[in-house]
Each structure stands twice: as C-alpha cells, then as structure tokens.
C-alpha positions in Angstrom: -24.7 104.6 83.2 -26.2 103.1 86.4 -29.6 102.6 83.9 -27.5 101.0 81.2 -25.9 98.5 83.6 -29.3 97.6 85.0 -31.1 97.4 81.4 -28.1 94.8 80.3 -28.8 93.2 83.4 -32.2 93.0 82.7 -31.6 91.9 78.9 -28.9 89.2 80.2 -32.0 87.9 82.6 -34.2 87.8 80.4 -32.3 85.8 77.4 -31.5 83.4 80.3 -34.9 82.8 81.8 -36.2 82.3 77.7 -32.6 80.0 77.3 -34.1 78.2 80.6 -37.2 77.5 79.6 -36.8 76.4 76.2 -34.1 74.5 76.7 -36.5 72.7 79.9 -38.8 72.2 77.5 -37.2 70.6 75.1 -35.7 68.2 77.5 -39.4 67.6 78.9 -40.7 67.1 75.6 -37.9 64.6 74.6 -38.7 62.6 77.7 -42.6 62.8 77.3 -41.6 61.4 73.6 -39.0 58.5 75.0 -42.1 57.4 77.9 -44.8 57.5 75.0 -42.4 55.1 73.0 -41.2 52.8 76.2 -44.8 52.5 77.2 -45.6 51.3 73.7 -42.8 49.0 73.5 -44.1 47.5 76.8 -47.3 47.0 75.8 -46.2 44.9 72.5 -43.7 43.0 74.6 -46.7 42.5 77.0 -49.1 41.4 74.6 -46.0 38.6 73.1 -45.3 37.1 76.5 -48.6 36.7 77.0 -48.7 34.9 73.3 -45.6 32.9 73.9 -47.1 32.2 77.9 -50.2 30.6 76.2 -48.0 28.8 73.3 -45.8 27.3 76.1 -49.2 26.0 77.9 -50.6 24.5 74.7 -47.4 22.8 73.6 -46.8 21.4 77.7 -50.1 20.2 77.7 -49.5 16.7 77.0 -46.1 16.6 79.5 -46.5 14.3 82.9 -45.4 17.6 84.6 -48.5 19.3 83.9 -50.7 16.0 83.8 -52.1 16.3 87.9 -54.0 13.2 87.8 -50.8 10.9 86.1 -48.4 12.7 89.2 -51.5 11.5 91.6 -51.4 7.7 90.2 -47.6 7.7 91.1 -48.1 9.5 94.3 -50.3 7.4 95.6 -48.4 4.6 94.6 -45.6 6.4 97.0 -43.9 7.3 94.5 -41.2 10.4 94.1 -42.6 11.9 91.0 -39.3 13.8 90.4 -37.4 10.9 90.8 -39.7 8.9 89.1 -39.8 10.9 86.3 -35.8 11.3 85.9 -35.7 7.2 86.4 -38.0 6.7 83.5 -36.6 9.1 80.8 -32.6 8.1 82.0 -33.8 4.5 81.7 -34.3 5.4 77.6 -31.3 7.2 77.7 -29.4 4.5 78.9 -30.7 1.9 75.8 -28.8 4.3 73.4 -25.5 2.3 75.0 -25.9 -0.9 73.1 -23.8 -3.6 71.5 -24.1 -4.9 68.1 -26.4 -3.0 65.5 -30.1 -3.7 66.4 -31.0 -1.0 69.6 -33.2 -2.9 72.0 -36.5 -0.9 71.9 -36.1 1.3 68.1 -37.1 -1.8 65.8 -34.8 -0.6 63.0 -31.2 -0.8 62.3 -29.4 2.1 61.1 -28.3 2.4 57.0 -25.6 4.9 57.7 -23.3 2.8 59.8 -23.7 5.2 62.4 -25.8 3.9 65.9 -29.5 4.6 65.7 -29.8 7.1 69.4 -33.3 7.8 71.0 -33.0 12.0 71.2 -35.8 13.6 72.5 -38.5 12.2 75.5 -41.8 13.2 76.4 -43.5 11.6 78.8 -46.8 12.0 78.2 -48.2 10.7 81.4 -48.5 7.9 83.7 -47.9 5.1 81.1 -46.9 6.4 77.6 -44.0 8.3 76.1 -43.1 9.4 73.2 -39.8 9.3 72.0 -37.8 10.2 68.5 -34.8 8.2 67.2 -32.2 9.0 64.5 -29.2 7.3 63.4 -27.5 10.8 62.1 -29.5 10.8 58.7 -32.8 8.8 59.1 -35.5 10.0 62.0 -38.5 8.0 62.8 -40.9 7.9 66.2 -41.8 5.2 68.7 -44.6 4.9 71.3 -43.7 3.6 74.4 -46.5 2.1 77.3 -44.1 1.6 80.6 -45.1 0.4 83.9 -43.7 -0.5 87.2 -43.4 -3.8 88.3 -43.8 -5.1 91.7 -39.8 -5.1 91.9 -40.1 -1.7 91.5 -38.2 -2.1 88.1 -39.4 -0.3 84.7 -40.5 -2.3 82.1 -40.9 -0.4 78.5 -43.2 -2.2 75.5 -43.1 -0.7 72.0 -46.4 -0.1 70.6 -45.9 1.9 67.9 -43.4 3.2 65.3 -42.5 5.1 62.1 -38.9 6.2 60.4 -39.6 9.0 58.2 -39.1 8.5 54.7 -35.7 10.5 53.2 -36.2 13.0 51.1 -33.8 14.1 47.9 
C-alpha cells in the first residue's frame, strides 16, 4: 500500500513537473514571439521617424528659423529674433482688419462678398515672406520684401502675386 501511495505520488510529480514545463514553455515561446514582433514594429517605426525627421528638414528649409545667417543679420542689428519674428508675421495678421473692400497689401478684391484674409506666413528669411490669401472661395499667393526702417517700424512692399484660377 505504502508502494502504491509513493508510485501515485511519483506519477502526480511527474504529470506536474511535464504540466510545469510545457506550460513555461509555451509562455516563453509566446513572449519570444511578442519581442520578435515589438522589435520589428520598432524598427519600421524607426525607419518612418527617421523619414518624416528628414521630410520635416526639407520642407523647414526655407523658414527664418532655420536660416542662421538671416537670424545673424537681425542679431547683429540688436535685434530679438523671437520677437522680431512674432512682430513681422502679427504685423500681416493685423492687415486682414481692414475697412472697405480692397485689403492693403493682397492687390485683389474679393468676388464672393466675403473679405479677402492673408492665412498662412512663411518667412523665408531676413527680407522675404511668402504669404497665401483667400476670400473663402478664391486662393492666390503674394511675395512680400520687408525691411526695418530707422524708426524701427516695418515696412512691407508687394513684389509679386497670383490668385489661382477656379476650377468647375
């Protein structure tokens, strides 16, 4: 009886330890399976920020922010580029509040009724920007040379411009 209880014993033991370790393994494999397919995933994330990293560098490029020797005319003019740069692009901005129909730098007037508003800015560097208008249905373009007087105040002159043509 004694042998019988120790046999079962050694039976129950043994199912466990093989229960153990294939159930361990399982897990192990599962796990080596889930850190193959993270580290992939990684790797192709990786590779797109590195894409989207160089994208974003090639699209900036003409930006004053990125443009060292246009920030080094201003600074050595004494200038807070920061500020500088807010000033100029707020300056724009502030055109879009006009009074009659005709905005005083986009050299169209709207055909919808609606006011033609400069959107978007870039500042290209330390004496042209270039800016896109719409009055809600019509878009165009302008190129902008700006300086700074000796009163410290900006001045903007239109050199160029173009109102898409609509389409349908």
């Amino acid at each position: 009886m004694k042998s019988r209880i120790f046999m079962y014993l050694f039976i129950f033991s043994a199912l466990a330890f093989v229960f153990q370790y294939v159930n361990s393994k399982n897990i192990l494999d599962k796990y080596e399976k889930d850190i193959k397919t993270f580290k992939a995933t990684i790797e192709t994330q990786e590779k797109t920020i590195t894409q989207l990293e160089d994208q974003n560098f090639e699209l900036t490029y003409f930006n004053i922010e990125r443009n060292d020797n246009a920030l080094d005319y201003f600074i050595a003019q004494g200038y807070d580029t920061d500020k500088l740069i807010t000033a100029i692009t707020e300056g724009l901005y502030k055109m879009n509040d006009y009074e009659g129909e005709e905005h005083p730098i986009v050299p169209f007037v709207s055909m919808t009724g609606s006011k033609l508003l400069i959107n978007k800015i870039r500042i290209v560097n330390h004496k042209w920007i270039l800016a896109n208008f719409t009055d809600g249905e019509y878009w165009g373009e302008i190129f902008i040379k700006y300086d700074i007087d000796e009163n410290n105040d900006l001045k903007y002159n239109l050199v160029e411009y173009f109102m898409y043509p609509k389409i349908g």
